[in-house]
KEZARO-918325 format. One record per residue (C-alpha): residue in one letter; x, y, z. Coordinates in pm, 1 decimal, always signed. Layout:
+---+----------+----------+----------+
| r |     east |    north |       up |
+---+----------+----------+----------+
| A |        X |        Y |        Z |
...
+---+----------+----------+----------+
END
This chain:
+---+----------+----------+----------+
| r |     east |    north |       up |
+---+----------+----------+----------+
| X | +10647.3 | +14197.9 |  +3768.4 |
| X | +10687.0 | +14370.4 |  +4127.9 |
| X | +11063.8 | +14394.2 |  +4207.5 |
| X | +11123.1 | +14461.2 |  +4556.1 |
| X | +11460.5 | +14618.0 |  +4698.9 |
| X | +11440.5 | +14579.6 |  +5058.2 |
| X | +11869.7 | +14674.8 |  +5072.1 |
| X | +11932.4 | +14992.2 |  +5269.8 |
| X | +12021.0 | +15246.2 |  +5010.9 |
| X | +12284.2 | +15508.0 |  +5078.4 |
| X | +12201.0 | +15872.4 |  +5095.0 |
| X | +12439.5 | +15992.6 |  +4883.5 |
| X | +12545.4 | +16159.2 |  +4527.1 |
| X | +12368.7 | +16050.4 |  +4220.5 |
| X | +12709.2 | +15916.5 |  +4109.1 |
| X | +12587.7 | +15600.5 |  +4399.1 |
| X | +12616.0 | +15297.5 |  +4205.3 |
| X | +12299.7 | +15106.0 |  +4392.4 |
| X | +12082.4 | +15444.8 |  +4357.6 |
| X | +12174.2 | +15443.6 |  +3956.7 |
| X | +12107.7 | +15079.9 |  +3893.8 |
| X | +11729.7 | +15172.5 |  +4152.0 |
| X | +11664.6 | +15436.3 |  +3905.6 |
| X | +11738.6 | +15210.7 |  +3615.8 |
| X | +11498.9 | +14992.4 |  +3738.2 |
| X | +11237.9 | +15207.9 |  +3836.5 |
| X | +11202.2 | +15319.6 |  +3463.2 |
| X | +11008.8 | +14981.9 |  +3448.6 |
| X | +10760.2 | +15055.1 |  +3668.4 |
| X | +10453.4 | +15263.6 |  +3656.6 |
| X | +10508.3 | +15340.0 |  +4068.2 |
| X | +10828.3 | +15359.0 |  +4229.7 |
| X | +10838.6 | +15408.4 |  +4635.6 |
| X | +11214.3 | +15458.6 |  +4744.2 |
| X | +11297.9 | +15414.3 |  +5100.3 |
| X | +10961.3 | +15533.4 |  +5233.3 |
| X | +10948.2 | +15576.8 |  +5607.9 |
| X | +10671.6 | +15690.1 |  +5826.8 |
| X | +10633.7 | +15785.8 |  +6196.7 |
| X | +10373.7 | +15913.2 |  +6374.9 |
| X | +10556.6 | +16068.7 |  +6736.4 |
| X | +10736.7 | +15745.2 |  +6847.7 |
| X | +10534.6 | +15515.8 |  +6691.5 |
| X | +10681.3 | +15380.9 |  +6330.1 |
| X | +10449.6 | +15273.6 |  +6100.9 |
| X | +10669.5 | +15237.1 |  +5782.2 |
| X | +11025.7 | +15141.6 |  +5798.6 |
| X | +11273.8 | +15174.2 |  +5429.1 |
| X | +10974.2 | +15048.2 |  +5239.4 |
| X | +11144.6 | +14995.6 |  +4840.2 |
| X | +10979.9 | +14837.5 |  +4580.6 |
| X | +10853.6 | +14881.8 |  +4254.0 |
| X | +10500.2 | +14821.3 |  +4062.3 |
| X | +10476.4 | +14726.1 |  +3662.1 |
| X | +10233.7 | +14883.1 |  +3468.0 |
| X |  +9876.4 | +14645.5 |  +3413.7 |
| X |  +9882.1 | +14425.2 |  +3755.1 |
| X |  +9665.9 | +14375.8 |  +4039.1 |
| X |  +9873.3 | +14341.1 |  +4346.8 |
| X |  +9734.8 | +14269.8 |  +4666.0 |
| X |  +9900.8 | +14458.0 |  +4951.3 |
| X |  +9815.3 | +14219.8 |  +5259.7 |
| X |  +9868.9 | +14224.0 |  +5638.5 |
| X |  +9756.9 | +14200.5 |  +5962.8 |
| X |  +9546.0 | +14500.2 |  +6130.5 |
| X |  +9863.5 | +14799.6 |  +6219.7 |
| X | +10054.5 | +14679.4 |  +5924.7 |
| X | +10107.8 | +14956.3 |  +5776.5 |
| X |  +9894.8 | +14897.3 |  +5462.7 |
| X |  +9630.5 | +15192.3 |  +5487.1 |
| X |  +9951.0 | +15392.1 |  +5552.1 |
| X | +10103.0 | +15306.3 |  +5271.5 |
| X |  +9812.3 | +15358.8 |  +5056.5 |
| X |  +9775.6 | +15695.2 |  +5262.8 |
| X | +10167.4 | +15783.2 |  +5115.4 |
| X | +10096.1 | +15700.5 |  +4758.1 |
| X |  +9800.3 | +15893.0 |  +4751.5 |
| X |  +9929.3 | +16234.3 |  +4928.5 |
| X |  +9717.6 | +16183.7 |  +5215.9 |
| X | +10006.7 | +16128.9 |  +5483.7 |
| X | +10380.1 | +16280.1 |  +5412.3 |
| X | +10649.1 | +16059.1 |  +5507.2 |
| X | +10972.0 | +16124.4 |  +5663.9 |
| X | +11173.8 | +16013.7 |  +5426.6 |
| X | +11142.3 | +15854.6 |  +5077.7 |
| X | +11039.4 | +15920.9 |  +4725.4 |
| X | +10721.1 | +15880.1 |  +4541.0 |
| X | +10726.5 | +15855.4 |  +4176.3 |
| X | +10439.2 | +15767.9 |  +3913.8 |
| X | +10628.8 | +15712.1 |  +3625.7 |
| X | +10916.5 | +15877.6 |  +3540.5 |
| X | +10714.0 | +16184.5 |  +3767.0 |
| X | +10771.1 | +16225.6 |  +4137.0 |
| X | +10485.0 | +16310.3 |  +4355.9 |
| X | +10671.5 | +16419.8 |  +4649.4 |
| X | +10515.2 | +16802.5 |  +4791.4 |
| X | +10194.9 | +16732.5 |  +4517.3 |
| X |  +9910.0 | +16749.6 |  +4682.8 |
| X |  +9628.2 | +16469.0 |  +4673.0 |
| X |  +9418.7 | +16641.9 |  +4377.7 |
| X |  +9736.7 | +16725.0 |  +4188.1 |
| X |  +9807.7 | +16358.5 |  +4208.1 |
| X |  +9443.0 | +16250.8 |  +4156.7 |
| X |  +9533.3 | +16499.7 |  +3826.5 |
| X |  +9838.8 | +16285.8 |  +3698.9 |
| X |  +9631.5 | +15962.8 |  +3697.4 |
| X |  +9587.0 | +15825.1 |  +4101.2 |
| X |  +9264.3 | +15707.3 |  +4198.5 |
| X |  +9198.3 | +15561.4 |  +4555.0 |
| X |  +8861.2 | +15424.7 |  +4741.5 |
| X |  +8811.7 | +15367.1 |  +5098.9 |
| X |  +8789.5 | +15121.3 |  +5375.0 |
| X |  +8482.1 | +15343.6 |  +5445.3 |
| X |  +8288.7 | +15442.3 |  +5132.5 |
| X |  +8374.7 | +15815.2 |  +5094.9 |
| X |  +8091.1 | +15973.2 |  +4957.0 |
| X |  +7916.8 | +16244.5 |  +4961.6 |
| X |  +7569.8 | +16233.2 |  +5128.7 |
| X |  +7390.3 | +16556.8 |  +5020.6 |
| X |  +7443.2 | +16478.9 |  +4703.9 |
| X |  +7249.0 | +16205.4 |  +4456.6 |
| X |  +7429.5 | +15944.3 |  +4257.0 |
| X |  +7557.8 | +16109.7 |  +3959.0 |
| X |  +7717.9 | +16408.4 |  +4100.9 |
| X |  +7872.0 | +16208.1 |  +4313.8 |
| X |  +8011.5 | +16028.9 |  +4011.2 |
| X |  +8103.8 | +16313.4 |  +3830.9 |
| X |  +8333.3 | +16458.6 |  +4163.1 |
| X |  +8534.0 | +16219.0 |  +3957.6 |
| X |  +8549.9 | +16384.0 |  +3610.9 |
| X |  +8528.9 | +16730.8 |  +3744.9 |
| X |  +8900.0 | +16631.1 |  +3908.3 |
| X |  +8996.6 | +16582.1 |  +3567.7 |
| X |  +8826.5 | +16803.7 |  +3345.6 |
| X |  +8992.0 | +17139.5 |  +3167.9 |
| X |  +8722.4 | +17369.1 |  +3324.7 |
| X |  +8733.3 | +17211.3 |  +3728.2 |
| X |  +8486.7 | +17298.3 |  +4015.4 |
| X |  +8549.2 | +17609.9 |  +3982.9 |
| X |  +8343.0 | +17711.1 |  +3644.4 |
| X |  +8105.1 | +17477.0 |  +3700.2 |
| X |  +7986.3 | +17657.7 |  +4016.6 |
| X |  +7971.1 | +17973.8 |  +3836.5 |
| X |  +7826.9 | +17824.7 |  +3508.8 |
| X |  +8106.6 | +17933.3 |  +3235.2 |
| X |  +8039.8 | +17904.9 |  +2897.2 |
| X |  +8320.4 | +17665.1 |  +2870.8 |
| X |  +8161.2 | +17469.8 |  +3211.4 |
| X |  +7856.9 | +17422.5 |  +3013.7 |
| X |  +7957.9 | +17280.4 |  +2727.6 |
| X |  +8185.0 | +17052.3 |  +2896.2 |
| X |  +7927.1 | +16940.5 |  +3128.2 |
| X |  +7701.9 | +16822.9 |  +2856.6 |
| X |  +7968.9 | +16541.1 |  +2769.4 |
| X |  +8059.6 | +16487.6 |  +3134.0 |
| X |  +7715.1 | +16398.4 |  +3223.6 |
| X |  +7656.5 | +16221.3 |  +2925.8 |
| X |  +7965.9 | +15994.9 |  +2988.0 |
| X |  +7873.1 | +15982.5 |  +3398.6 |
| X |  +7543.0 | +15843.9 |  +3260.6 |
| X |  +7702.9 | +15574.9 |  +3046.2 |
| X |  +7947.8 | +15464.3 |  +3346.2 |
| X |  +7616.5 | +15439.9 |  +3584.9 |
| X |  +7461.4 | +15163.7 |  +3326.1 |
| X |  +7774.8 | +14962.3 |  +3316.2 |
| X |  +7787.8 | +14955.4 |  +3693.1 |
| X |  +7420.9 | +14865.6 |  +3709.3 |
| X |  +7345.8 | +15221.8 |  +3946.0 |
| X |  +7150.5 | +15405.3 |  +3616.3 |
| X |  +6838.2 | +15295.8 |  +3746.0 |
| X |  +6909.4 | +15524.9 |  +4075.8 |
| X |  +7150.6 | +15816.0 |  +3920.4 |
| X |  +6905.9 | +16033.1 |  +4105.7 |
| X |  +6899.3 | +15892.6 |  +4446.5 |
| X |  +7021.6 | +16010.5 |  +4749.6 |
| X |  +7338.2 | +15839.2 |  +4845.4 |
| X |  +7204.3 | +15763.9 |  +5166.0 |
| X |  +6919.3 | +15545.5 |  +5020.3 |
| X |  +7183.9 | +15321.0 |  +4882.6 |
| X |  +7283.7 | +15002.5 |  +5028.6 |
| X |  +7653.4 | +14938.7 |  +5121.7 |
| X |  +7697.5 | +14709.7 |  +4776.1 |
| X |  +7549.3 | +15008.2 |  +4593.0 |
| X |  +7814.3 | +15239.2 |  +4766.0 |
| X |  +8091.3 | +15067.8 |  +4757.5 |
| X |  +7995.8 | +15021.6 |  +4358.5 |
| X |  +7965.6 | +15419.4 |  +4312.2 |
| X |  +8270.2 | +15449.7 |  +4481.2 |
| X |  +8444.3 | +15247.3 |  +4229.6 |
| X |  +8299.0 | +15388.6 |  +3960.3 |
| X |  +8373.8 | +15720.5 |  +4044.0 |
| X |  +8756.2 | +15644.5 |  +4122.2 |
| X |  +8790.0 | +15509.4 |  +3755.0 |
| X |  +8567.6 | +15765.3 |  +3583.0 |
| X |  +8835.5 | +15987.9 |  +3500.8 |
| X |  +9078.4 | +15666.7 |  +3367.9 |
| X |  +9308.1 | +15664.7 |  +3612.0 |
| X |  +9666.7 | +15491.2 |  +3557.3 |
| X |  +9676.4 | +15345.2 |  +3909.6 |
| X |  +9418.0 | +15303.4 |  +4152.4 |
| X |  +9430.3 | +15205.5 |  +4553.3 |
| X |  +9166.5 | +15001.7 |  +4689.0 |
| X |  +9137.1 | +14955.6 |  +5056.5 |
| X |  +8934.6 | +14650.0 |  +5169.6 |
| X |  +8697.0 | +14672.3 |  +4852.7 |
| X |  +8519.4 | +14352.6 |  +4986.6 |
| X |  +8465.5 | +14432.8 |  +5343.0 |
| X |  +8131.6 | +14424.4 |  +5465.8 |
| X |  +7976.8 | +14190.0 |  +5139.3 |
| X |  +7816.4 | +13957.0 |  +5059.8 |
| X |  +8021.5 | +13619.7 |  +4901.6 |
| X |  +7758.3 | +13666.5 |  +4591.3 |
| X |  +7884.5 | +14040.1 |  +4597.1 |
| X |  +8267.6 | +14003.6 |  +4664.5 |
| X |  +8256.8 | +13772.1 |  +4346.5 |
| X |  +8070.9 | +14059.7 |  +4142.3 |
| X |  +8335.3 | +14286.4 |  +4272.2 |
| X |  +8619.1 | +14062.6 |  +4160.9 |
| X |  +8487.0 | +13985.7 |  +3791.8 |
| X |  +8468.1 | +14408.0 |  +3787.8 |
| X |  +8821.1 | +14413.0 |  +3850.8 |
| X |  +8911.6 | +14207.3 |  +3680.2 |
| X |  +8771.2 | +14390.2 |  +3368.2 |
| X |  +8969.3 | +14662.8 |  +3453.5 |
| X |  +9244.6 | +14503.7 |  +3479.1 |
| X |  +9231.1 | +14345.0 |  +3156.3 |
| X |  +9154.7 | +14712.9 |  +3009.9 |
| X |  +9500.2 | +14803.0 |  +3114.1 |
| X |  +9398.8 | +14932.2 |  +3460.9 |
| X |  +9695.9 | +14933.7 |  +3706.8 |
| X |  +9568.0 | +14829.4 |  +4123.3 |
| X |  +9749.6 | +14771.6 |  +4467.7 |
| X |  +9467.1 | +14638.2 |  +4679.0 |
| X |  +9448.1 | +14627.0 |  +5050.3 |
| X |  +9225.6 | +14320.4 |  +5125.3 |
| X |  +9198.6 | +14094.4 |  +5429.6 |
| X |  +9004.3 | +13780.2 |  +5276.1 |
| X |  +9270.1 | +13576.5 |  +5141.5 |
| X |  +9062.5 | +13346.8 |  +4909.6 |
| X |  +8996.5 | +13662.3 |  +4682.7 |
| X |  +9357.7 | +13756.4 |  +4675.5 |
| X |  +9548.0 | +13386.0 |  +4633.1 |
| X |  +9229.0 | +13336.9 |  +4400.2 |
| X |  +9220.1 | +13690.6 |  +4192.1 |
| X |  +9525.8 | +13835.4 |  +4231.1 |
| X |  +9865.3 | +13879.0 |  +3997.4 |
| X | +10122.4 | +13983.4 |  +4301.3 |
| X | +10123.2 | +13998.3 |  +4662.4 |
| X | +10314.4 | +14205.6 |  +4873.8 |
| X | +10352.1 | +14169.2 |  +5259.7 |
| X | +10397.8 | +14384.7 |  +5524.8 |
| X | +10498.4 | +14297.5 |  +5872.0 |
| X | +10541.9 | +14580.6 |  +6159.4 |
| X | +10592.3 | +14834.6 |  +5859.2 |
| X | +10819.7 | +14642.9 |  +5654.0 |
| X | +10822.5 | +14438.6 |  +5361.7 |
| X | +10794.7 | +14052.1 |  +5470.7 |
| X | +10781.9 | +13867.2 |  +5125.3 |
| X | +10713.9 | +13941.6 |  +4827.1 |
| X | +10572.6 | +13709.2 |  +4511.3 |
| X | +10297.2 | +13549.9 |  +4345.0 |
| X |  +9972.1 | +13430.3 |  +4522.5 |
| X | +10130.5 | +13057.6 |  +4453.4 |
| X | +10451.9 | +13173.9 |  +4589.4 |
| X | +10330.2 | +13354.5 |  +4920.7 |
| X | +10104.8 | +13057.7 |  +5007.2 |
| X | +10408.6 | +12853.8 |  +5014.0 |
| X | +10615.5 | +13115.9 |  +5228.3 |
| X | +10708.6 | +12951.7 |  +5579.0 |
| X | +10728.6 | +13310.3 |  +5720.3 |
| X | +10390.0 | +13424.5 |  +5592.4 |
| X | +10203.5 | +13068.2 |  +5646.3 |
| X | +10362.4 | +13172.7 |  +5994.3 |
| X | +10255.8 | +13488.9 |  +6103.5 |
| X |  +9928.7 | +13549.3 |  +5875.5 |
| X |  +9770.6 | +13300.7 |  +5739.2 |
| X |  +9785.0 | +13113.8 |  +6040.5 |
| X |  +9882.8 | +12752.1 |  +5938.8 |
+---+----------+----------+----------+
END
């Protein structure tokens, strides 16, 4: 379940009553966000954002364009640094990691635009994912270690087996830019989960394809969901999340407008209101 605490929380001792019983709480939840705010000069983008995300669901993080959900996302990941807030991934808090030290501990994100790297083929680009992960790093791989080499044996061998069950084995030595977008935004995926992550961040994973190819991308999360995979997903189509998803969170102006399941939220006279536009 996603427990959201949308209460102001006093900054205070940790003798606070309400910021004991949060913490209690948060030991439930594979992420924890506390308070999170986020301005950019006058502009605020994220305003006392609480709330709390169990371990194994896919929540869909929905919104209108200037939201605040790519922010968010941006947060979680290490990309932006908010104001004030905390950022915790289990019982571990994030806050001053940067984003490969969090990629480290388990976070895995993709892109609203595929991030990829072009000069490279297919599976390197796959294994920028293991290599994030791996005991020897970049590092000894670029100078060819002894260590490096053994370890890149297995890495490739594993990169090679992740290819076939994405379908992209037939192309591991393309050039990335020879790929269509469906392709891409399939190596993307595959390398953000590559290095089993314990939560991964998808922004708009369907934009841009097909309806035959945004239900291809929805039976392959689902799979990973069912293997244990924890997601917050940014999407704009609302058929795939009231259809796919577990738990939907809503933001409105940079706050938290409702909160619930995709059965719940469809029913919500505020978010029937101002997003789905009935």
């Amino acid at each position: 379940m996603i427990v959201l605490m949308q209460h102001t929380l006093p900054m205070s001792t940790d003798t606070d009553p309400d910021r004991l019983d949060f913490e209690k709480k948060d030991e439930q939840h594979l992420l924890s966000l506390r308070q999170i705010s986020l301005t950019f000069g006058g502009l605020q983008a994220l305003t006392d954002i609480s709330v709390g995300v169990s371990r194994g669901l896919w929540t869909a993080l929905i919104g209108p364009n200037g939201a605040g959900k790519t922010s968010l996302l941006n947060v979680i990941c290490g990309l932006y640094v908010p104001q004030r807030g905390e950022v915790l991934l289990g019982e571990r808090r994030l806050d001053g990691l940067a984003v490969h030290q969090r990629a480290a501990l388990g976070l895995a994100r993709t892109f609203q635009a595929v991030q990829l790297v072009l000069e490279m083929n297919v599976l390197d680009n796959l294994l920028l994912g293991l290599h994030c992960r791996g005991r020897v790093g970049m590092l000894g791989h670029l100078v060819r270690s002894p260590g490096s080499r053994r370890e890149e044996g297995l890495v490739r061998e594993k990169g090679m087996e992740v290819l076939q069950r994405y379908s992209l084995d037939d192309v591991w030595n393309s050039p990335v830019g020879e790929l269509s977008l469906w392709q891409r935004k399939l190596l993307e995926l595959a390398r953000s989960v590559v290095g089993d992550p314990r939560l991964l961040l998808l922004d708009e994973p369907m934009g841009g394809l097909t309806m035959s190819e945004r239900e291809a991308m929805a039976e392959l999360l689902h799979d990973l969901r069912s293997r244990g995979l924890s997601m917050i997903m940014v999407e704009h189509d609302m058929d795939m999340v009231m259809t796919h998803t577990d738990h939907v969170l809503v933001l409105h102006h940079g706050r938290l407008l409702a909160q619930g399941s995709p059965q719940e939220i469809q029913a919500n006279p505020e978010v029937i209101t101002a997003y789905l536009g009935e």
